[in-house]
Steps between C-alpha positions, in 0.01 A plus 500: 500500500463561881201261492398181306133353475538197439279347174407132526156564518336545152212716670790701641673581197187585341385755758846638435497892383519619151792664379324857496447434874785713641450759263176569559560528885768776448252678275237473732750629818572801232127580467476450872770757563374734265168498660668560828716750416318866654368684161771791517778202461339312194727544226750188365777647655414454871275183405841336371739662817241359736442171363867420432529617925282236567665251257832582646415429870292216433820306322754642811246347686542150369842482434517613885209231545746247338786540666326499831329129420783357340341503130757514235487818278654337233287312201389147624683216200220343315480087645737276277128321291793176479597600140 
């Protein structure tokens, strides 16, 4: 995890997003895409090449991002709880 909120707070945790939250971002940057997309190039094919374009930079991006502010790509160890 490149970035940990912490949750001490109870309101905190509570505003926290469901776990449908992510999903329904990516389906709404599909839809989004789709809309965009000129009308002679909506079809699933070039909806799914252009999308995955977009998905592909923006992850180069942050692994470049990471590497250029010293944030660890790999997975964050969960804090020893003291069990």
């Amino acid at each position: 995890m490149l970035f940990e909120i912490p949750l001490s707070d109870s309101e905190m945790a509570d505003s926290r997003p469901g776990p449908h939250t992510v999903d329904q971002m990516i389906r709404t940057s599909v839809s989004m895409c789709w809309m965009l997309l000129p009308k002679d190039r909506r079809n699933v094919q070039e909806l799914i090449t252009e999308f995955q374009r977009i998905v592909d930079r923006v992850l180069n991006d942050l692994r470049e991002d990471a590497k250029h502010f010293g944030i660890s790509a790999e997975p964050v160890p969960p804090e020893n709880s003291g069990q």
